[in-house]
C-alpha positions as CSV (number, residue, x, y, z in Angstrom):
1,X,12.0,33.7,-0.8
2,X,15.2,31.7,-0.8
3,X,13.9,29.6,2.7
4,X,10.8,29.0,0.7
5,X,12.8,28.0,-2.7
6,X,14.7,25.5,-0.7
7,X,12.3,24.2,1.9
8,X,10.2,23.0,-1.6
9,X,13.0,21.4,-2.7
10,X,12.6,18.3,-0.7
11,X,9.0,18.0,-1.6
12,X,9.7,18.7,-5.9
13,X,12.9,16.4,-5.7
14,X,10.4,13.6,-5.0
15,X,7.7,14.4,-7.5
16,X,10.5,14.8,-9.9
17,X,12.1,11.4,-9.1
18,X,8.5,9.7,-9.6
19,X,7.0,11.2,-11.9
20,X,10.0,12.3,-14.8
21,X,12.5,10.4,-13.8
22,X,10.2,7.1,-13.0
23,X,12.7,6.0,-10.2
24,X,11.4,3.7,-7.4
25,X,10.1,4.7,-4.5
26,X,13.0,3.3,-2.3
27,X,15.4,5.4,-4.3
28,X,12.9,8.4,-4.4
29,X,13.1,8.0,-0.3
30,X,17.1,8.0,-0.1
31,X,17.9,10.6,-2.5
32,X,14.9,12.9,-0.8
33,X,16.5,11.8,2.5
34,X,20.0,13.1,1.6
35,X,18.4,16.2,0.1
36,X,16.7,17.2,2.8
37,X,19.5,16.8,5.1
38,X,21.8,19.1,3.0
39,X,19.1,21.2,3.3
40,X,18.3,21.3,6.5
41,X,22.1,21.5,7.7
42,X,23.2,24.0,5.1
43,X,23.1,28.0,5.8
44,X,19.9,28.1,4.5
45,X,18.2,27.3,7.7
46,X,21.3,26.4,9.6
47,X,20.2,23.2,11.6
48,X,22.8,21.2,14.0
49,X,23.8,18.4,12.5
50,X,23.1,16.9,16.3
51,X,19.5,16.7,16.4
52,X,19.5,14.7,13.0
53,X,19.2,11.9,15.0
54,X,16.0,12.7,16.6
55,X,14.0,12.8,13.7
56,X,15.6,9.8,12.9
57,X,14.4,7.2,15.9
58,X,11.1,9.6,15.8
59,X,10.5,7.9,12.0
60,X,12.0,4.0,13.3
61,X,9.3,4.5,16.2
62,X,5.9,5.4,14.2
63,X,7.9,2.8,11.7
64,X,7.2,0.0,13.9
65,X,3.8,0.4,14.4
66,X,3.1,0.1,10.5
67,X,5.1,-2.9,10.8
68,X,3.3,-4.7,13.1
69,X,0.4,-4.0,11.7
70,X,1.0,-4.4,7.9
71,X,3.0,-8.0,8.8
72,X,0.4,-9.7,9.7
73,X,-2.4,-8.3,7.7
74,X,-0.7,-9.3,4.5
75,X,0.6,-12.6,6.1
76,X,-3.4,-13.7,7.3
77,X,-4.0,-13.2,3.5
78,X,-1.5,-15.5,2.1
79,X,-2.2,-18.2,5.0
80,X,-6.0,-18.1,3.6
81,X,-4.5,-18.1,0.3
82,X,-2.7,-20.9,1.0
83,X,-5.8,-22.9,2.3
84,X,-7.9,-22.1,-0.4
85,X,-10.5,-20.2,1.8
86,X,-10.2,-17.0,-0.8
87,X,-11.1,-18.9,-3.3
88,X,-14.0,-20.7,-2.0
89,X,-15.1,-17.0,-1.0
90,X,-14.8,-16.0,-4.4
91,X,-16.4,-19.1,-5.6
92,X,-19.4,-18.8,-3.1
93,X,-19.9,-15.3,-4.4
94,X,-19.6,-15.8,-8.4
95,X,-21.8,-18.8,-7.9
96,X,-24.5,-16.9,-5.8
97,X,-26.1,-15.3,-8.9
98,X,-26.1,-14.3,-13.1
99,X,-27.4,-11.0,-12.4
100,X,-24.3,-9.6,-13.5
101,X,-24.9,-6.1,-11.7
102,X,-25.0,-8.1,-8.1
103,X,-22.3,-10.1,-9.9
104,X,-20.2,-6.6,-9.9
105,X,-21.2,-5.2,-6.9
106,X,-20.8,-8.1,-4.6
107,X,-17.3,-8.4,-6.4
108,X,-15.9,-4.5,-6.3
109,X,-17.7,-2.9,-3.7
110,X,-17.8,-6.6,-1.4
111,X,-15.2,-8.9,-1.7
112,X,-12.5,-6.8,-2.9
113,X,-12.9,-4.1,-0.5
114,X,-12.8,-7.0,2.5
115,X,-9.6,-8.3,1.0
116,X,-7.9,-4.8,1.1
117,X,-9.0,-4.1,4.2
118,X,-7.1,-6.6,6.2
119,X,-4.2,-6.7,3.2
120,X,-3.6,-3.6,1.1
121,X,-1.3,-3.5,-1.5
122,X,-3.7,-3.9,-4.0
123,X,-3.6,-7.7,-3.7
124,X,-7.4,-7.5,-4.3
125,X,-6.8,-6.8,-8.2
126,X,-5.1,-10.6,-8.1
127,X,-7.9,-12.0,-7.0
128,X,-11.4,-10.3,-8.4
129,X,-9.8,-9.2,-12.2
130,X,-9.2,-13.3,-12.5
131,X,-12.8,-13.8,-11.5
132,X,-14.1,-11.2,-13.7
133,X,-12.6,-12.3,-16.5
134,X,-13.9,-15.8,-16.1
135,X,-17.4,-14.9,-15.4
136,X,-17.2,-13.3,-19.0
137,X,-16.5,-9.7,-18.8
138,X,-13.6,-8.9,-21.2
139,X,-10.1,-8.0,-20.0
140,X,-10.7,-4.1,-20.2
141,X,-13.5,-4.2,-18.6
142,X,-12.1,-6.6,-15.3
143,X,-8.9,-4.2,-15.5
144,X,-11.3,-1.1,-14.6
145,X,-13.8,-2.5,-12.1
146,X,-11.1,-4.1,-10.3
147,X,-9.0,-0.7,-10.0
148,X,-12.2,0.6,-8.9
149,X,-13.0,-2.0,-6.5
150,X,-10.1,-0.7,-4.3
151,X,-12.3,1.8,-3.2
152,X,-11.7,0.8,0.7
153,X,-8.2,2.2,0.8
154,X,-8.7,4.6,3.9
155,X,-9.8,1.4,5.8
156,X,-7.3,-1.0,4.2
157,X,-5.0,-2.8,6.0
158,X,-7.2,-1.7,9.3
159,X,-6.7,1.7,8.7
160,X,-3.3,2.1,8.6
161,X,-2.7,5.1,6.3
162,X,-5.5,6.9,8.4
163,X,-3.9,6.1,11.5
164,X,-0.6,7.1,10.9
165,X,-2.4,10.6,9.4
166,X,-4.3,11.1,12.6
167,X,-0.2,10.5,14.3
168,X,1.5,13.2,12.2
169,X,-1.3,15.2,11.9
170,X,-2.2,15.1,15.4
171,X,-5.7,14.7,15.0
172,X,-7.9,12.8,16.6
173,X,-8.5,8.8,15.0
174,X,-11.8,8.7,15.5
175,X,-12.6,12.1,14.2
176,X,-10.6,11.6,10.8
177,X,-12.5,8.5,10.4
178,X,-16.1,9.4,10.5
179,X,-15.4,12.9,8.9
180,X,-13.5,10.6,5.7
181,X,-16.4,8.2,5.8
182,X,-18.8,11.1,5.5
183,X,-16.4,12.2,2.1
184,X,-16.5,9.1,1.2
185,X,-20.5,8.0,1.4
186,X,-21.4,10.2,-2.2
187,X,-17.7,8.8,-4.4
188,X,-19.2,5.1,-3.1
189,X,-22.2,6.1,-4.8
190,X,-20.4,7.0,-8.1
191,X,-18.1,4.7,-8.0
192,X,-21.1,1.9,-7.7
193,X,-22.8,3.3,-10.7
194,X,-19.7,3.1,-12.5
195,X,-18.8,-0.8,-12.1
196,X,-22.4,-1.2,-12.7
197,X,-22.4,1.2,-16.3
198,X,-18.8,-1.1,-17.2
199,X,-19.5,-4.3,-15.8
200,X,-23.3,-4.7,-17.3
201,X,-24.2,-2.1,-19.5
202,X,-26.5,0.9,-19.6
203,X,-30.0,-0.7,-20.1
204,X,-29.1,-3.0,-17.4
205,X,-28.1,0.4,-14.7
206,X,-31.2,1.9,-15.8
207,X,-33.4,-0.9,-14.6
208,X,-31.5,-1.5,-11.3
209,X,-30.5,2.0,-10.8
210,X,-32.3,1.6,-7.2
211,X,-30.4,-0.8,-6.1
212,X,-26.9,-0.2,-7.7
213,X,-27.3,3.6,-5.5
214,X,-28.6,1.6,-2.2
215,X,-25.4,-0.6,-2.5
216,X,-22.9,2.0,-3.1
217,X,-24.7,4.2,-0.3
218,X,-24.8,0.9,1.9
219,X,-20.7,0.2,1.5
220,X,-20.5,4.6,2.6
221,X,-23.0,4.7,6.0
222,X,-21.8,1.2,7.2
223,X,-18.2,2.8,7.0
224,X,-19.6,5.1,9.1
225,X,-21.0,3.7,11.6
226,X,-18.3,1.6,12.2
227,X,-16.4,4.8,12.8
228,X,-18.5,6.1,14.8
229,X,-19.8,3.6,17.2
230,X,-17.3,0.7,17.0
231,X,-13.3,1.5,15.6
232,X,-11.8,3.1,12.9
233,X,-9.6,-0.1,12.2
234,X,-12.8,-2.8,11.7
235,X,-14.9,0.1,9.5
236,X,-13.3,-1.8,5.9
237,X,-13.8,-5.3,7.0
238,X,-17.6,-4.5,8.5
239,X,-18.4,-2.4,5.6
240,X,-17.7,-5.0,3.3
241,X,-19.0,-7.4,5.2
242,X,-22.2,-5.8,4.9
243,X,-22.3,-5.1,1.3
244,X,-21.8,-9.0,1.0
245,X,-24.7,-10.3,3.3
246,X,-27.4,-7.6,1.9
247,X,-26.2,-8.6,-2.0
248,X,-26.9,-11.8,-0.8
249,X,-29.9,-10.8,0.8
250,X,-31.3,-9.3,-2.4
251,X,-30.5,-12.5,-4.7
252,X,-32.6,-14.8,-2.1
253,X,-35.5,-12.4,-2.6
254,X,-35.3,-11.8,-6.3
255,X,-34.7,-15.9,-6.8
256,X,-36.4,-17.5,-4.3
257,X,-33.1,-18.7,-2.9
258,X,-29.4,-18.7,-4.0
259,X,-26.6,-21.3,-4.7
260,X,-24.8,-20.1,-1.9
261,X,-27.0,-21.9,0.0
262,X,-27.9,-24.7,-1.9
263,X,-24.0,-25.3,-2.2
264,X,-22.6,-25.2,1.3
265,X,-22.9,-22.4,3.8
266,X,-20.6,-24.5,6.5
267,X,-18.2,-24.7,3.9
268,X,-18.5,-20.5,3.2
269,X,-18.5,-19.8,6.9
270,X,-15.1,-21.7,7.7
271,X,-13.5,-19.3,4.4
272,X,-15.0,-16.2,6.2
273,X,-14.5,-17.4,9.7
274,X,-10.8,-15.6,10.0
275,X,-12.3,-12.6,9.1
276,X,-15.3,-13.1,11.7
277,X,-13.0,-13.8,14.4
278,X,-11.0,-10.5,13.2
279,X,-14.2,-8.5,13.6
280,X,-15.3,-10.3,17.0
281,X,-12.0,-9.2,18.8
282,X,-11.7,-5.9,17.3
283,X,-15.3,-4.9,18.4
284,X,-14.8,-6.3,21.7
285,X,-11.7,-4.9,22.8
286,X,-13.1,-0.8,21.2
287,X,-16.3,-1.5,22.9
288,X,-16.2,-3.4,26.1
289,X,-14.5,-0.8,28.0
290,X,-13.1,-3.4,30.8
291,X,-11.6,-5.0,28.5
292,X,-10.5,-2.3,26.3
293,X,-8.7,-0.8,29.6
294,X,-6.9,-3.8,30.2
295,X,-5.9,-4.6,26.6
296,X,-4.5,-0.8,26.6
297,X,-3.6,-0.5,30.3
298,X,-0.6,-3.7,29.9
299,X,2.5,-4.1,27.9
300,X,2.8,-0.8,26.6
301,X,5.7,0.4,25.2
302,X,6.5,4.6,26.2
303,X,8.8,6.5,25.2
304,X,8.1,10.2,26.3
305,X,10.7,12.2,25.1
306,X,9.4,11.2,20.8
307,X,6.3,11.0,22.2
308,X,5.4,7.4,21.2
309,X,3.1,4.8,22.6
310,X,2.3,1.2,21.3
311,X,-0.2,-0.8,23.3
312,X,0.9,-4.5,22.1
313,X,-2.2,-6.0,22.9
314,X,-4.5,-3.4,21.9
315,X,-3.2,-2.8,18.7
316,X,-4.5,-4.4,15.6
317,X,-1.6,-6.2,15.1
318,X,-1.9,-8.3,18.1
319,X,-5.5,-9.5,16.8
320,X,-4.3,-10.1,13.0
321,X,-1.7,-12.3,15.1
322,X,-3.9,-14.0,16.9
323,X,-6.7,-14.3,14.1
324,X,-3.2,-16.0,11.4
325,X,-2.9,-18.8,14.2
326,X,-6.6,-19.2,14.6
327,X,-6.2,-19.8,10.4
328,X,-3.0,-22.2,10.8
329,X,-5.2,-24.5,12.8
330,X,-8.4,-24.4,11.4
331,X,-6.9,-25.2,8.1
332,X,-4.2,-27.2,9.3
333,X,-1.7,-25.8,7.2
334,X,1.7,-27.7,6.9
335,X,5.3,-26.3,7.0
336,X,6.0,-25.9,3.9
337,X,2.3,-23.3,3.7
338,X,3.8,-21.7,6.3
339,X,6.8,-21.0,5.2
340,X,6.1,-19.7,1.6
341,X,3.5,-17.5,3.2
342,X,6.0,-15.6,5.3
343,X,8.5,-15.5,2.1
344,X,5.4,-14.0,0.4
345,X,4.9,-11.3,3.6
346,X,8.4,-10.1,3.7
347,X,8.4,-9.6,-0.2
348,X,5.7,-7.3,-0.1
349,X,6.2,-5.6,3.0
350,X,9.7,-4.9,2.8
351,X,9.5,-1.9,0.5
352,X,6.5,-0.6,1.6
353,X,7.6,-0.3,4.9
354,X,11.6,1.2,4.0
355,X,9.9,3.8,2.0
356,X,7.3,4.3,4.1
357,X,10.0,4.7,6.8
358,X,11.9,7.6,4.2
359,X,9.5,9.4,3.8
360,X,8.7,10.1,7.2
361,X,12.1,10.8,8.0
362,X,11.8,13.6,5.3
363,X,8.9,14.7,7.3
364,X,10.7,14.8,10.3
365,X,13.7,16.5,9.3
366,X,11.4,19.0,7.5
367,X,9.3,19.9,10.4
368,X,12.7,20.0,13.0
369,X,14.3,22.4,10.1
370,X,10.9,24.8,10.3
371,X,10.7,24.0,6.6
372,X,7.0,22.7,7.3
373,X,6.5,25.9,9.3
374,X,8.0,28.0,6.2
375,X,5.5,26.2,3.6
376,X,2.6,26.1,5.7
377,X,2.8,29.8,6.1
378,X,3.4,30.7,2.8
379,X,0.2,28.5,1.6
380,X,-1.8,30.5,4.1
381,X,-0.7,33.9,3.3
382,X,-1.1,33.0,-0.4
383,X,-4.3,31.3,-0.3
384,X,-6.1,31.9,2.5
385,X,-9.1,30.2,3.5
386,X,-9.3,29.6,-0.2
387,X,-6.6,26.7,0.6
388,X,-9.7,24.3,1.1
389,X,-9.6,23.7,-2.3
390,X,-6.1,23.4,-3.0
391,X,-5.8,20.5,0.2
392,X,-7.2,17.9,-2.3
393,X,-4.9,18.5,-5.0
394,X,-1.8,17.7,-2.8
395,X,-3.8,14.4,-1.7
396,X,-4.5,13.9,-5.1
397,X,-0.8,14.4,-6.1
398,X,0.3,12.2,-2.7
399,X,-2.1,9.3,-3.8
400,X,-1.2,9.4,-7.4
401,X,2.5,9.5,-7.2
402,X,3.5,7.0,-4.3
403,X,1.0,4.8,-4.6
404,X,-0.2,4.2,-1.0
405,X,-1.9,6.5,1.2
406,X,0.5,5.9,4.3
407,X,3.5,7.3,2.2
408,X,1.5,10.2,0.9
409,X,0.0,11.5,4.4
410,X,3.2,10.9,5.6
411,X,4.1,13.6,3.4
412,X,1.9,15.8,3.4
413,X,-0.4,15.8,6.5
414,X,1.5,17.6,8.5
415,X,1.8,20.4,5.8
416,X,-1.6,20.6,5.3
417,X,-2.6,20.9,9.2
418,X,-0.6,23.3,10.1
419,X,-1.5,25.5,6.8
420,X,-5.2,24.8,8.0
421,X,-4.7,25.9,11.8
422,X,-2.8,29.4,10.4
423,X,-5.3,30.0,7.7
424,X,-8.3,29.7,10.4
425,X,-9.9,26.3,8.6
426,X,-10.8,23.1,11.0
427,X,-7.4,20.7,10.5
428,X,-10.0,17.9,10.8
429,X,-11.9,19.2,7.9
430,X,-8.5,19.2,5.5
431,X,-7.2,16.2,7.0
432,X,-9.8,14.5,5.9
433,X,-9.7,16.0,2.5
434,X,-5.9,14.8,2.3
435,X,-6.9,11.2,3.5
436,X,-9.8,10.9,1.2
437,X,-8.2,12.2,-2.0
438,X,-5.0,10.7,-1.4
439,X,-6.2,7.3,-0.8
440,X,-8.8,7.3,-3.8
441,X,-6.0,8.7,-5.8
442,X,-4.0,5.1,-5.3
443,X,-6.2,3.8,-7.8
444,X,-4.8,5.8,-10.7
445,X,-1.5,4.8,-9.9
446,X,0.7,3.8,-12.9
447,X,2.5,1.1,-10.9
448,X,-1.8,-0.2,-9.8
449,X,-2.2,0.1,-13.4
450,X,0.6,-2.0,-14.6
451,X,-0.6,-4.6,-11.7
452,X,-4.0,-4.8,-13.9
453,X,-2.9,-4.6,-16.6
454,X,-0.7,-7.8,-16.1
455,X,-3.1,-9.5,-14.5
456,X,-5.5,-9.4,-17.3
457,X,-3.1,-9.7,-19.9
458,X,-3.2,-5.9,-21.7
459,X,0.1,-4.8,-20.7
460,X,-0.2,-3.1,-24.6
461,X,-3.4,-1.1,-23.2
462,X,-1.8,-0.1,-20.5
463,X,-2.0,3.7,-21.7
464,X,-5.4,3.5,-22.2
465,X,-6.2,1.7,-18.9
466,X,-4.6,4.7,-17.1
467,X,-6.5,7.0,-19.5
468,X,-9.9,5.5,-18.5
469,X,-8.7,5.4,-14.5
470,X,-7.4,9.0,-14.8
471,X,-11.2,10.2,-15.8
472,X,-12.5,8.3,-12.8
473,X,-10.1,10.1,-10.8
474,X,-10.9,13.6,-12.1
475,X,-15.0,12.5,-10.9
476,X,-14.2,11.3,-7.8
477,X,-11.5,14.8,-7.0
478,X,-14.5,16.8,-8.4
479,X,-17.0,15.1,-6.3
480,X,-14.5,16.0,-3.4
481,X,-14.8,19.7,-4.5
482,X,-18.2,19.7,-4.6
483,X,-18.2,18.8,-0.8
484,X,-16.1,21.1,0.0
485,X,-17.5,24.0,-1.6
486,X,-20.9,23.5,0.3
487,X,-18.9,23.0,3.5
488,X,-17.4,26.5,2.7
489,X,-20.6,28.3,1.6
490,X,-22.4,26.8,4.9
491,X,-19.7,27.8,7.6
């Protein structure tokens, strides 16, 4: 009892810091750091201080490969920034249509979700809650949809959170993909109808209820087959993608032809064209196998004894690098562009990636101390194979508290794995529960919240825009349940 007292601690001492305390994340990571190391070292579970510094390069290794990823996505956004070509995407799409249910849709479940997928950090509220509010929608209402619209957080920033999950969770990538686009196809579904019900109204739902389910449905099976047939990394941007040119589809056919084309589809191309190029040299180098062996077969950093690999040029990295210099030229950017945009990048990813970096080294203490091994087998002797239901809450709680879906897998992946493999349940099948509740559970985030919330200028409702965000939570986790229970009763 005492091993399992103490090997919780680490875990509590960060919920605590977060969620009572309201300390940052950076902090959280240090003190929970230091914790876990007294922990670990103490009589307790008597660990030599010596291997400390395995779990230590194990966390700057996986570390890196967030880095180079993350960099880059976040920088290709403020270079298009910068050049005005978000913007003119967001002015193509507004200006498209007064149908203000494809107005929404094309907005939270299209243009938002692209942006998040190659940037993360919620930089997608910036740009759609402006646009919102100046097609008319009142500042409550843009504060919600746009927390909604960061619906592609599993995918965002090409996958990362999922692909550090499938890391520590050893589970296969393209398995915890399709099985979290498969989650995910029924809480697109909801959370279409519920931009739709805020954004328009419900007389207006009712009469396009057809199309408001296609679209939501649409954003869910294209996920999918991404996942399935292409990579895990482009599934956000080609999901998207194709939410945007079907809306657009359907407001030629119900109007005999939009703006968008009236105005200038050269001029909407070149905006999109860094995200084209994105998708053309993902999809080539996960499907032409020739090239995909020689991409994956050169410049590969190994490092057997922690078990790490990074293929340079097959990572997404490499292609987000190669896809910001295609945007430096096409725009012509000048120094000073530049510049600022890389300011802006090592603002936002500096914390993210130190905490990040914390937490895993939590994890990796934890699991060289057995305290991992401890929790998982005290979940599974006290719940069983009832611990299905239980995986989502920790997601839930993961998602909530930290804010980002790679910190929160980090967390708890491992944890829940392990628990699943003792208590005889497929680890893919709670892995994806983690991933999926975790990353949906950003959303609700007070610190997503206050982003909003600023944006739109209600910093006083701020209370009651986590309110309304905590009750599209609780539908999404019980949609999440629902799933699970049939999964259960069937097998």
């Amino acid at each position: 009892m005492l091993k399992i007292i103490f090997a919780l601690l680490p875990l509590l001492s960060i919920l605590f810091m977060i969620f009572v305390l309201k300390k940052s994340s950076i902090l959280t990571g240090i003190t929970a750091c230091i914790i876990t190391t007294v922990i670990a070292i103490s009589p307790v579970f008597n660990t030599s201080i010596k291997i400390l510094p395995e779990p230590i390069t194990k966390s700057f290794l996986t570390t890196s490969i967030i880095v180079y990823i993350l960099f880059f996505g976040i920088l290709l956004f403020h270079l298009m920034e910068k050049a005005g070509a978000i913007d003119g995407i967001a002015s193509s799409i507004t200006t498209a249509t007064n149908d203000k249910i494809y107005q929404v849709l094309i907005l939270a479940l299209g243009l938002s979700p692209l942006i998040e997928a190659v940037s993360g950090f919620g930089l997608a509220v910036i740009v759609i809650a402006p646009i919102l509010i100046a097609l008319g929608y009142s500042p409550i209402q843009s504060s919600v949809i746009a927390l909604i619209s960061l619906c592609i957080i599993p995918w965002g920033t090409l996958a990362l959170g999922t692909i550090i999950g499938a890391t520590l969770g050893d589970i296969p990538l393209q398995e915890l993909g399709m099985g979290s686009a498969l989650m995910s196809i029924p809480i697109y579904v909801y959370f279409a109808v519920l931009v739709a019900y805020i954004g328009a109204g419900k007389e207006a739902l009712k009469e396009s209820i057809f199309q408001v389910l296609f679209i939501g449905f649409l954003l869910g099976f294209s996920v999918w087959i991404c996942n399935r047939f292409a990579s895990v990394e482009l599934a956000g941007i080609f999901g998207s993608l194709t939410v945007i040119v079907v809306i657009f589809l359907l407001i030629k056919l119900k109007s005999k032809g939009s703006n968008l084309t009236q105005e200038s589809p050269i001029s909407f191309l070149k905006n999109v064209s860094p995200y084209l190029l994105l998708i053309l040299l993902l999809f080539t180098s996960r499907i032409i196998h020739p090239i995909k062996n020689f991409l994956s077969g050169i410049f590969n950093i190994s490092i057997e004894k922690y078990n790490f690999q990074l293929a340079l040029l097959y990572s997404p990295g490499f292609f987000l690098m190669l896809v910001c210099l295609f945007t430096l030229f096409l725009f012509r950017l000048n120094r000073s562009a530049i510049i600022d945009s890389i300011k802006l990048t090592i603002n936002k990813c500096y914390p993210v990636i130190l905490t990040t970096f914390l937490y895993i080294v939590v994890s990796e203490i934890m699991s060289e101390a057995k305290m991992i091994e401890i929790l998982s087998s005290t979940a599974a002797q006290s719940f069983g194979q009832f611990f299905i239901f239980i995986a989502p809450l920790i997601g839930a709680t993961g998602g909530f508290l930290t804010g980002s879906n790679t910190a929160s897998n980090t967390m708890f992946i491992r944890l829940q794995t392990e628990t699943a493999v003792q208590v005889g349940i497929s680890p893919v099948l709670i892995a994806c529960a983690q991933n999926v509740s975790s990353s949906f559970m950003t959303m609700v985030n007070p610190s997503r919240v206050a982003l909003s919330c600023s944006v739109c200028k209600i910093s006083t409702l701020e209370n009651d825009i986590q309110n309304k965000l905590a009750f599209v939570g609780i539908g999404t986790l019980t949609i999440i349940f629902i799933e699970l229970a049939i999964i259960y009763s069937l097998f």
